[in-house]
Backbone as numpy.savetxt, mean C-alpha at the origin, in Angstrom:
# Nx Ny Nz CAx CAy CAz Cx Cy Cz
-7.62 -7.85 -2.95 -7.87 -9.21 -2.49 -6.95 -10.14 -3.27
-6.21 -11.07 -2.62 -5.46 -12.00 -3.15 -4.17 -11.34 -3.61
-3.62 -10.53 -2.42 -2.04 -10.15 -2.36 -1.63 -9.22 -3.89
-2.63 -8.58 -4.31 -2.58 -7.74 -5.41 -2.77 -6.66 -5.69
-2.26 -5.34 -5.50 -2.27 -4.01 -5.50 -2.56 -3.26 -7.51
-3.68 -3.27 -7.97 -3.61 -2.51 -8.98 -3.26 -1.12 -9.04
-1.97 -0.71 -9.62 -1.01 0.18 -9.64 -1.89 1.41 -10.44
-2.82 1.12 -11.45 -3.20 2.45 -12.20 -4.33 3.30 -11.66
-4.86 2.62 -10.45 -6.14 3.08 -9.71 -5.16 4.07 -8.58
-4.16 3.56 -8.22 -3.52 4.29 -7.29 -2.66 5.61 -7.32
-2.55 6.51 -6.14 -1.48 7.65 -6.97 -0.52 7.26 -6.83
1.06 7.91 -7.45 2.42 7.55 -7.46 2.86 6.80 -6.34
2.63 7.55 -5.17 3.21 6.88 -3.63 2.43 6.34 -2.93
2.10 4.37 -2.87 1.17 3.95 -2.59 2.11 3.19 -1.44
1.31 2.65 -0.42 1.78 1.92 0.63 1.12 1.50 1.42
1.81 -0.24 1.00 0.58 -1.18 1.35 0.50 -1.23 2.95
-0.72 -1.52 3.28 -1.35 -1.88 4.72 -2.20 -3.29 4.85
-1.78 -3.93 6.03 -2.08 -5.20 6.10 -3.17 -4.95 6.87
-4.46 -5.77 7.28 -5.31 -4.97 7.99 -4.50 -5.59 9.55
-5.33 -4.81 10.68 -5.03 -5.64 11.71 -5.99 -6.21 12.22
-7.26 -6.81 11.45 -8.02 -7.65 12.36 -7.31 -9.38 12.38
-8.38 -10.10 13.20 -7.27 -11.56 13.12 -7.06 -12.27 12.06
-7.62 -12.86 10.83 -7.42 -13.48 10.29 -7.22 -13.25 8.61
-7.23 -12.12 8.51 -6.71 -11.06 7.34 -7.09 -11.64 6.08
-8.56 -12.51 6.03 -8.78 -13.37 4.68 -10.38 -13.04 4.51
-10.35 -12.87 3.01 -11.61 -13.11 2.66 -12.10 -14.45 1.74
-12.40 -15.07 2.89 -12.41 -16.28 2.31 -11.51 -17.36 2.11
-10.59 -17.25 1.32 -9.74 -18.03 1.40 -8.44 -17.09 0.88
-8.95 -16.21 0.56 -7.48 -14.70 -0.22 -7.48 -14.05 0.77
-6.04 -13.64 0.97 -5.76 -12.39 1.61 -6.19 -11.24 1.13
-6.40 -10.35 2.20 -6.56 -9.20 1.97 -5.74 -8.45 2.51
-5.01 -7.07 1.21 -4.10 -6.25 1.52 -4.72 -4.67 1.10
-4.50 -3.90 1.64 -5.10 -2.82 1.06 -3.58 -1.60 0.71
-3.76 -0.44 0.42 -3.08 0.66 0.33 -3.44 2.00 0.34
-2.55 2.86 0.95 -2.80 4.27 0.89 -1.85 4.47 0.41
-2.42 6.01 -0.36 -1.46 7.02 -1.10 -0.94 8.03 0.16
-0.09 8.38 -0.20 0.56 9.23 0.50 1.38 10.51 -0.48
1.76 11.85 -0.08 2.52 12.44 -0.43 3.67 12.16 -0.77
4.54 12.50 -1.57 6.02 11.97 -1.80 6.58 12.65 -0.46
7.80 11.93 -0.55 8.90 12.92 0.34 9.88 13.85 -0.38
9.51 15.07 -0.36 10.94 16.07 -1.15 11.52 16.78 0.01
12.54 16.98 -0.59 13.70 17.78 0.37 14.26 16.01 1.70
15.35 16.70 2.41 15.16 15.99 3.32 16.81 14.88 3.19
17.53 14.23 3.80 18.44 13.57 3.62 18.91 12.67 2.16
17.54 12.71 2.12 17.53 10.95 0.80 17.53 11.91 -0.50
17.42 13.38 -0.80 16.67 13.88 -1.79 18.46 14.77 -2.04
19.45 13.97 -2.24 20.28 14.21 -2.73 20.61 14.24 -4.58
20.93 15.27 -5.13 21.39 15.47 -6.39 22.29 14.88 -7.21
């Protein structure tokens, strides 16, 4: 709440999500949330 992601609650690869209902506030703060996700290995970007 209030455009702020605490980084130590989360795992390494977090990625934020905006919600999609209409008015995306609680109250008067935004609300942003996040999921963890797997990293990406191998693959174009995972150059040496």
């Amino acid at each position: 709440i209030g455009d702020t992601i605490v980084g130590m609650h989360i795992k390494p690869v977090a990625v934020p999500v905006r919600p999609s209902f209409n008015n995306q506030k609680m109250g008067e703060a935004n609300v942003v949330m996040a999921y963890a996700r797997l990293p990406y290995i191998g693959g174009p970007r995972a150059i040496y």
